[in-house]
N, C-alpha and C positions, 0 to 999 in steps of 0.2 A: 153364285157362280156354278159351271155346270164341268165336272171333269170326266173327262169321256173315256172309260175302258184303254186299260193302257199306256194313256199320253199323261201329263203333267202341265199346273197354270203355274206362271211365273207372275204374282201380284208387285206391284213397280209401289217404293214407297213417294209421299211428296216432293219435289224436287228441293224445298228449304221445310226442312218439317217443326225445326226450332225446339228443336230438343228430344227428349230419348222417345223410340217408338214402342209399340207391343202390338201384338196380335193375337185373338183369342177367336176359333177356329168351330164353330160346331158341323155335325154331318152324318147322315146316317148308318154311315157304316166305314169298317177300320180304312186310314189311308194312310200314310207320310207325308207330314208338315216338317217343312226344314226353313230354318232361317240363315243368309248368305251375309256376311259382316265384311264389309271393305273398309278401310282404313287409310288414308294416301298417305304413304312412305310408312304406314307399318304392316300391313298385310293383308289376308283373306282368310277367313275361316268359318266354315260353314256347322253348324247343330242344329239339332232336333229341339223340337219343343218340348217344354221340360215338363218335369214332374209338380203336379199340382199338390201342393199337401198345407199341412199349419206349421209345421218343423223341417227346418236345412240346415247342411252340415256345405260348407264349402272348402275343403282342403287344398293345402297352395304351400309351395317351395318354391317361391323367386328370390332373385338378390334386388332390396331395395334400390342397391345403385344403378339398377339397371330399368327394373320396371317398374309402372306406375298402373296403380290394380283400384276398380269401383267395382259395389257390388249395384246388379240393378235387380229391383225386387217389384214382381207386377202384380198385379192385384185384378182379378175376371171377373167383380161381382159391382155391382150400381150401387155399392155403398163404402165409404172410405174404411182402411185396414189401419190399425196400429200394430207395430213387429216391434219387440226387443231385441235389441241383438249381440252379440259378446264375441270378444274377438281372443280365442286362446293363444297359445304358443304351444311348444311343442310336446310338452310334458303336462301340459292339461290346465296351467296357471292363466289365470284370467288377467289379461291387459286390460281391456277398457270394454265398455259397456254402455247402451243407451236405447233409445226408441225413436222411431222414425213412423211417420206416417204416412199411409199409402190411398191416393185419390182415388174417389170409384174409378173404375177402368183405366187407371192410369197407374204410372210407372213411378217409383224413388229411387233416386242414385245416392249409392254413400261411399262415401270417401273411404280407400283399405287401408291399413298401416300392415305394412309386410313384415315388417320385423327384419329378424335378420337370420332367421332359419324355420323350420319346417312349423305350420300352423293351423286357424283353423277360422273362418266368420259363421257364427251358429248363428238361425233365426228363431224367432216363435210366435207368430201371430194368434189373433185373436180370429182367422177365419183362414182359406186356404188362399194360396200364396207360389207363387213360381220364382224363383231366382235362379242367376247367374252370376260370377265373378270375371272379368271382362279389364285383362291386362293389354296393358300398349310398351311398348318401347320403338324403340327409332333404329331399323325395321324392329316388328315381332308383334303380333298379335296371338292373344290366347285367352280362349272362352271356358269357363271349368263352370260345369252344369250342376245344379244342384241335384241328386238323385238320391231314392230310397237310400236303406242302408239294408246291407245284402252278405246270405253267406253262403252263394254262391260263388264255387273256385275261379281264379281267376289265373287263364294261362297267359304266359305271356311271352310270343317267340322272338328266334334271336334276329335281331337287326339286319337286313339285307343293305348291302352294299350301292344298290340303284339309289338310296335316298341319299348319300354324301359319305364318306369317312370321315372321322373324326367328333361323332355324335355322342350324345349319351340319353337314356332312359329311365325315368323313373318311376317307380312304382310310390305311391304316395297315399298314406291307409289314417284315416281316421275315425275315433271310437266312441260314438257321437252318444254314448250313456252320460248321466249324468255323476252315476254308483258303481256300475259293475267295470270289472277290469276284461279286457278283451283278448284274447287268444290268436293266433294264427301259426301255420307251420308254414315252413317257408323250403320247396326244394328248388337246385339250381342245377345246373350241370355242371359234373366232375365237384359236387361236394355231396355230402351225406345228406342224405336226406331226411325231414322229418323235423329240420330247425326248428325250436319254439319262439315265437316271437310275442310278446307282451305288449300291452297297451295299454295306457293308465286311460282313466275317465277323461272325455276331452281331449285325451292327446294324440299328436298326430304322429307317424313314421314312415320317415323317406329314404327308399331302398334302389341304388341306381344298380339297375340291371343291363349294364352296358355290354356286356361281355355274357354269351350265352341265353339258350334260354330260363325260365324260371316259372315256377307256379307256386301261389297260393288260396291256401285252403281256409278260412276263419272257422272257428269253432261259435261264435258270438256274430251277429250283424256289423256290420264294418259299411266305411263309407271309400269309394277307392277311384283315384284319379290317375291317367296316366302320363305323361311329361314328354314326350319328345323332342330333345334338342339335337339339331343339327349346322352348324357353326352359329352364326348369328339367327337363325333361324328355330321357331320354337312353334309345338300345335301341340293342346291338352284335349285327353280322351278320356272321357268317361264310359268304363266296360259295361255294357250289355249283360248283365247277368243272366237275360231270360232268354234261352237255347228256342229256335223254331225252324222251322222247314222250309219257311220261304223268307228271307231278309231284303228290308229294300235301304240300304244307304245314300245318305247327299253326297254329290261331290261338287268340288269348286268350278265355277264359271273361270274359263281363261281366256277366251274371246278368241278372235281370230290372228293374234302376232303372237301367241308363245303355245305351252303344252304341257303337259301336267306328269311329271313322273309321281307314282303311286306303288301303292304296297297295301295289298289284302289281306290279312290276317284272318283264318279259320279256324275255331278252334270245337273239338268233337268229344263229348263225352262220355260217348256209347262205347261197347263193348264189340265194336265191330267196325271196321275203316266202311267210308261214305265216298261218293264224288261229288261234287258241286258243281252246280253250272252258273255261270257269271256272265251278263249283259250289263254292260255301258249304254245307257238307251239317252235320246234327247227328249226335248218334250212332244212332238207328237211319236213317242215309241217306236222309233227306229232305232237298230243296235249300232251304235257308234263302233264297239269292241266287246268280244265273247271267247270264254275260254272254260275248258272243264279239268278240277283239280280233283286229287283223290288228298282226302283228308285220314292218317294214319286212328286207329284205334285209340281213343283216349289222349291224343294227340294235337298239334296245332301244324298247318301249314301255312306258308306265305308265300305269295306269289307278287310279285313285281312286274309291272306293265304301266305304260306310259300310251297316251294320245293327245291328238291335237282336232279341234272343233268349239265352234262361239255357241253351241248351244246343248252341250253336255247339264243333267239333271242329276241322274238317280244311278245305282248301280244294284240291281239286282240279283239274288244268291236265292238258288231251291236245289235241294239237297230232298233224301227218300226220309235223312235221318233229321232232330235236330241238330244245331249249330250256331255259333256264335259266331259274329265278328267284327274286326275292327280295319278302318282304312286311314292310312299316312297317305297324305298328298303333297307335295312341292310343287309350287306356279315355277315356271323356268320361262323367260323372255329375252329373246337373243338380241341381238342388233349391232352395225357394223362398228365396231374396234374405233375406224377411222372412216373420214370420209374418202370415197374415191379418186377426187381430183388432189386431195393431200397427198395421198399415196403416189400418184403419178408426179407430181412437181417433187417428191423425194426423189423418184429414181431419174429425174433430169440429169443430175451431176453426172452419174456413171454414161449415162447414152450419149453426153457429150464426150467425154472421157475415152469412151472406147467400144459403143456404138450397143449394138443386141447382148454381145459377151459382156458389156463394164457395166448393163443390166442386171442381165445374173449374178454379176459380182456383185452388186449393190444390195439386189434380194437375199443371195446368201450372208452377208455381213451383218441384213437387220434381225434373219430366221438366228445369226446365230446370236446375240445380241440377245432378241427374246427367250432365245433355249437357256442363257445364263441364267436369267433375272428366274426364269421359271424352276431355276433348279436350285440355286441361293432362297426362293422362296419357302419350296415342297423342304429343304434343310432346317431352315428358321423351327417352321411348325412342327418339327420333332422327326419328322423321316430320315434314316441311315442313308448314307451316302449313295450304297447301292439301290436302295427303294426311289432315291431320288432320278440317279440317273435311268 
């Protein structure tokens, strides 16, 4: 297939494919490959194609009661792969262990046991190997990449308000040696800086950075996920360690009845503030949305922007300096409450009653009616009386 300067192919999988897909991509020179995951009634979430190696570490903090997590392990070469694989906990103790085989050009799915707190599914094959961890819940979909292991700092800014209240963050580090113990310093806002953080052999640590920003530094190779939950709503990132000048990111398809609120994440680690310029382009590279940020000295900014269009791709970032970064997306799809003609055979009673005025009366009885429920609600879920009203 032939991609023409600027624009983007969007390849369609088989309509009943009968089980797990892959794709393996050659080309002559660099581009962005993203793969788009739809799930009915649990979500969308879109990643890059992964890192090819013989060794993965896959880090992961869900609650068993909630989510249900496969790992799927692909294999690029015309001859069949064997993987062992071992599934730690959090302090580095080995659960369970075994070997799975993987068909030339084809994919294995295994089964995850989550446990019941922060952990880890290690690979090691006998040739090079691609994996992902690939949770469902009812909604909630979340894809955790396998990726080098990196000690490269990792910032991470404070949560903007456009993606929901009531969220949380996590940072989630694991220390994918088999001997050595692992290091990192951990600073936050409004504490001291220079935390030491420890890491035994195989163990993993989950650090919810809900409140403020935060950065860490490893002194050792580290393997590092990031968690975004947003009420029932959840998307894992895995950081970009390698800082460049021009960035091109997926973003989610949302077709033409909803629209996509997002959060850009940039983060600079030169000794001098940068600006960014940002296109939202579709696939023949027209700009959807563009905008230019200045990124602080040593610093991370985040910007929040939201659009609507069926055939959104790529989001592009070039800067003079490099840069890192990371995008949160929420699908939002509206639709009416009620039907129209319900609505009208409600307000029957008052226009019999007392004509255009026992209308209004009717509407304000149901506006106040909904203003309770919505205010007995925003209570329930922890808000002070006066944040409610």
């Amino acid at each position: 297939v032939l991609v023409e300067p600027g624009k983007s192919l969007l390849l369609l999988p088989p309509a009943e494919p009968g089980g797990p897909l892959s794709a393996t991509i050659g080309v002559g020179k660099p581009i962005g490959a993203a793969a788009r995951l739809t799930t009915p009634g649990a979500g969308t979430e879109t990643y890059f194609g992964g890192a090819v190696t013989s060794r993965h570490c896959l880090p992961f903090d869900l609650d068993p009661a909630r989510w249900r997590a496969q790992a799927l392990i692909q294999n690029g070469f015309p001859t069949a792969t064997i993987a062992g694989w071992t599934r730690y906990d959090g302090a580095g103790k080995t659960l369970s262990e075994g070997r799975v085989t993987i068909p030339p050009d084809g994919v294995a799915t295994l089964a995850t046991d989550l446990g019941g707190g922060p952990g880890a599914l290690c690979l090691a094959a006998d040739g090079p190997i691609a994996a992902a961890l690939v949770a469902r819940s009812s909604p909630g979909l979340l894809v955790v990449q396998g990726a080098p292991a990196t000690e490269a700092r990792v910032a991470i800014p404070d949560r903007h308000t456009t993606l929901g209240h009531f969220g949380e963050r996590h940072a989630i580090i694991h220390n994918p040696s088999n001997s050595e113990m692992a290091y990192l310093t951990l600073d936050r806002a409004g504490f001291p800086k220079g935390q030491p953080v420890p890491i035994v052999p195989h163990g993993t640590w989950s650090y919810a950075v809900s409140d403020g920003s935060a950065t860490l530094t490893p002194q050792q190779p580290v393997m590092v996920s990031i968690r975004e939950t947003i009420g029932i709503h959840a998307a894992a990132v895995t950081p970009e360690g390698t800082a460049a000048t021009s960035l091109i990111v997926p973003t989610i398809d949302i077709g033409r009845d909803g629209y996509a609120v997002s959060q850009i994440e940039l983060a600079n680690a030169e000794a001098e503030p940068v600006q960014a310029t940002l296109n939202l382009t579709d696939g023949a590279g027209r700009t959807l949305w563009g905008d230019k940020i200045w990124v602080e000295a040593e610093g991370t900014a985040s910007k929040p922007f939201w659009y609507r269009g069926d055939d959104s791709r790529f989001l592009t970032i070039a800067a003079r300096t490099p840069l890192t970064a990371t995008l949160l997306q929420r699908e939002i799809r509206t639709g009416r409450p009620v039907h129209g003609l319900g609505l009208s055979l409600a307000l029957l009673p008052g226009w019999a009653a007392g004509g255009y005025g026992g209308v209004l009366a009717t509407v304000a009885a149901l506006a106040a009616l909904v203003a309770l429920a919505l205010y007995e609600l925003l209570r329930r879920i922890g808000l002070d009386a006066r944040a409610a009203l």
